[in-house]
C-alpha positions in Angstrom: 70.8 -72.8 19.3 69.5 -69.7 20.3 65.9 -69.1 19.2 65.1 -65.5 17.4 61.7 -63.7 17.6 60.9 -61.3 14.7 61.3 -59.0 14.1 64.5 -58.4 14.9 67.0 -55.5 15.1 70.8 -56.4 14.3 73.8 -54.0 15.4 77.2 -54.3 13.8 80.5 -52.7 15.1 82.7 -54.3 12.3 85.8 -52.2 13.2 84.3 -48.4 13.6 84.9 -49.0 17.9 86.2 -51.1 19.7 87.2 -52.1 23.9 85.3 -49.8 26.2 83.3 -48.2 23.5 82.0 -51.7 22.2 80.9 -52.8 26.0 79.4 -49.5 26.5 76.7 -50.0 23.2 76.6 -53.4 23.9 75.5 -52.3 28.0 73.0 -49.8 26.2 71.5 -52.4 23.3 71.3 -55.1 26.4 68.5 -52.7 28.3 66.8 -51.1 25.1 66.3 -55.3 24.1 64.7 -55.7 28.0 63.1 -52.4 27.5 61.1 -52.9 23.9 61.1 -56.6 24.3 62.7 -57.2 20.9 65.8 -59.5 19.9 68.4 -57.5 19.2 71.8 -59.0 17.4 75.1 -57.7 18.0 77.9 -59.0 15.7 80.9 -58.5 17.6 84.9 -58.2 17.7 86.3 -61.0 18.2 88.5 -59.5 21.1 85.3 -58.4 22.7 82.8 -61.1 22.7 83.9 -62.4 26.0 83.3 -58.8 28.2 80.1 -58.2 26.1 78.9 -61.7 26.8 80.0 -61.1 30.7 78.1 -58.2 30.9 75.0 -58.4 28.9 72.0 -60.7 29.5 69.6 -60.3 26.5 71.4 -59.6 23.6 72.3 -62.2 20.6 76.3 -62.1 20.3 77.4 -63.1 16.5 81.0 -63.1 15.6 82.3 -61.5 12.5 83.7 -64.7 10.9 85.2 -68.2 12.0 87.7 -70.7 10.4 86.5 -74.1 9.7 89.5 -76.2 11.6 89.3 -77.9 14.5 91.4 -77.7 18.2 94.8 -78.4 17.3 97.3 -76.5 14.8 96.0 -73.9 12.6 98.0 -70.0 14.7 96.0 -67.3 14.0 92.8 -69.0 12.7 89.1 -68.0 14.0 88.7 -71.3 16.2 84.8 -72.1 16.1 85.3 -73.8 19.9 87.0 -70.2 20.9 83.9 -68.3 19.9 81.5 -70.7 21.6 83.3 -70.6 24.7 83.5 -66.7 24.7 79.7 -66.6 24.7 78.9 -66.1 20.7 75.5 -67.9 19.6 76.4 -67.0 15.9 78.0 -66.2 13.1 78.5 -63.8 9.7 79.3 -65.9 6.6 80.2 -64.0 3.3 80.1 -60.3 4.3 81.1 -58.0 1.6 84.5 -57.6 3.5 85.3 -60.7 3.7 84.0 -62.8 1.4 83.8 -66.6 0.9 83.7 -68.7 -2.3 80.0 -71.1 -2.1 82.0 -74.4 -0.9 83.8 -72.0 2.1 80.3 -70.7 2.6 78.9 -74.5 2.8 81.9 -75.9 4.9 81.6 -73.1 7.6 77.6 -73.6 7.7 79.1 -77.6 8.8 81.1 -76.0 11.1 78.6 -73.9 12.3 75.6 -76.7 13.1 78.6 -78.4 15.2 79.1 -75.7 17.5 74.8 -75.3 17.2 75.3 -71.3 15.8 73.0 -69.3 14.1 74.2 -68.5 10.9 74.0 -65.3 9.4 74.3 -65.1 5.8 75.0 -61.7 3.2 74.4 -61.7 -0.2 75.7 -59.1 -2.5 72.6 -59.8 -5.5 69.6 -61.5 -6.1 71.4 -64.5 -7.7 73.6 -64.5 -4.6 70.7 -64.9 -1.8 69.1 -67.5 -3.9 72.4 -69.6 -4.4 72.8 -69.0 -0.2 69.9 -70.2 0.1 70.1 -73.7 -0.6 72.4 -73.8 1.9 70.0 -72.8 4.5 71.5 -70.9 6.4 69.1 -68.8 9.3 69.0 -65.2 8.1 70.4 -63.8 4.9 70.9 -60.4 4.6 71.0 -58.9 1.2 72.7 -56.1 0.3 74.4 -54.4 -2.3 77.8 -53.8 -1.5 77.9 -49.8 -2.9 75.3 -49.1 0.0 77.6 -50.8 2.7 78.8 -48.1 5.2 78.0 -45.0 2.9 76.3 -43.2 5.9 74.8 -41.2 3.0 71.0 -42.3 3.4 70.9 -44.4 0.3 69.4 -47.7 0.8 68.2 -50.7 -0.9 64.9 -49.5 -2.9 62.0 -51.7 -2.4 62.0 -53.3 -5.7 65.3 -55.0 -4.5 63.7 -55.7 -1.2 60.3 -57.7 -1.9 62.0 -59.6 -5.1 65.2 -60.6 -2.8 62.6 -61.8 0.3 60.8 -63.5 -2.9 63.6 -65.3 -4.3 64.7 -66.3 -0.5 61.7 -67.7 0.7 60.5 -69.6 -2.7 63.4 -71.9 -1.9 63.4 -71.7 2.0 60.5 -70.1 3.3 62.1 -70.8 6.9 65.5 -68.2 6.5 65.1 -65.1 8.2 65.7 -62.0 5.4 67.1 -59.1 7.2 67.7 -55.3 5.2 70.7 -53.3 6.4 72.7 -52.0 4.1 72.8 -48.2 4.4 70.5 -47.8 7.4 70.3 -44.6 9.1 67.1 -43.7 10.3 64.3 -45.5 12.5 61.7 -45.2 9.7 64.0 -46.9 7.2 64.1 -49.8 9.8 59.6 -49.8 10.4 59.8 -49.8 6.3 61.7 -52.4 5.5 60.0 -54.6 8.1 56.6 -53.3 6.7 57.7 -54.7 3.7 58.3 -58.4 4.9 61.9 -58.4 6.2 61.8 -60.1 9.7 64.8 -57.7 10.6 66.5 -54.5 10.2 70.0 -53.8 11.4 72.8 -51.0 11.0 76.2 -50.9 11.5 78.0 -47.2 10.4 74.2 -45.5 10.8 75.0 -46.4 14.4 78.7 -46.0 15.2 79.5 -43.3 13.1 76.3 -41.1 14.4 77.0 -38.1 16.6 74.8 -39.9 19.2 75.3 -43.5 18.5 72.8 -44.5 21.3 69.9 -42.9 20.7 70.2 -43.7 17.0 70.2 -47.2 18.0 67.4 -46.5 20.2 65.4 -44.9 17.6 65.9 -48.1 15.3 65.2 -50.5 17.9 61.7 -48.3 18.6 60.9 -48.4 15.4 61.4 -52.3 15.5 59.0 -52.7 18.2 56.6 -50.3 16.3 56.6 -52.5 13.6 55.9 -55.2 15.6 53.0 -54.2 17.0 51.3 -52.4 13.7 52.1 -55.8 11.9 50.3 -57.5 14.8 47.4 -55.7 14.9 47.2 -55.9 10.9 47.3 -60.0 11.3 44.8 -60.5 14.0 
């Protein structure tokens, strides 16, 4: 299984690009990784995971969702095996657009260990995150689903983010808690980091930005800043 350092910076497409204009973030994110030394997380399309894996050398590819069967019958399921041979290290369980009842959510975590994924986790509540985490998955994002994609500014107020990282790590201190949910700006990313998430990602702040690049620039920056002020604050 791939190994992440935090903190971390996590980019999704979900379905606002796709073909040329996913490779060509994907190309971008690859360098700005390299160039602030910081993982950085790209959950991809499913029809693009192979070029961005071809073409990128840093970057942490996660797929969208997978299917629990194995090689055989099963047309137009997410094959686990297909996504590992694509180049995927990981994948979304339970995001707000597609979600998954708790014994789904436990089978595909199965699944998941077999093909040796990361798993990334959402939560829509409090109550949520703590159930997913007796699953123990590796990161679990939580986020309230009105903030998802609203490209408005709102975000998760901190009250929601130190008692969600609270409840997480009281029963697995060893998940990764990432904050994304309505992420526009670089200093929403340094914040929430501040504040004890080991990652920060954004999915519409990115894609639907007039400059989609240097916004994901700006947030991976302000990842590496965080970094470095929440090293020097632990030494």
């Amino acid at each position: 299984m791939k190994k992440i350092r935090t903190p971390f910076f996590e980019i999704g497409t979900k379905n606002y690009i796709y073909g040329d204009d996913v490779l060509k973030l994907a190309i971008a994110a690859d360098k700005m990784a390299e160039k602030y030394d910081i993982d950085v997380l790209m959950t991809t399309p499913y029809a693009d995971i192979r070029r961005v894996a071809e073409n990128t050398k840093n970057l942490i590819i996660i797929a969208p969702y997978m299917d629990t069967l194995y090689p055989g019958r099963g047309m137009a399921a997410v094959l686990p095996e297909s996504l590992k041979a694509a180049g995927a290290h990981g994948v979304v369980i339970n995001h707000c657009e597609k979600p998954m009842s708790l014994p789904q959510m436990k089978e595909t975590i199965k699944r998941a260990r077999e093909m040796d994924f990361i798993v990334f986790a959402c939560a829509d509540t409090t109550a949520e995150a703590q159930a997913l985490a007796h699953l123990n998955p590796d990161i679990i994002n939580p986020e309230p689903s009105e903030l998802i994609g609203g490209g408005d500014g709102k975000v998760s107020d901190m009250g929601f983010v130190k008692n969600t990282i609270d409840a997480i790590k009281s029963i697995n201190p060893n998940i990764f808690v990432e904050q994304a949910a309505g992420i526009t700006t670089g200093k929403q990313v340094y914040d929430f980091i501040m504040a004890g998430s080991e990652g920060a990602g954004a999915a519409s702040g990115i894609c639907n930005a007039k400059d989609p690049i240097a916004v994901m620039e700006e947030m991976i920056k302000a990842t590496k800043q965080a970094k470095d002020d929440l090293e020097k604050i632990n030494k």
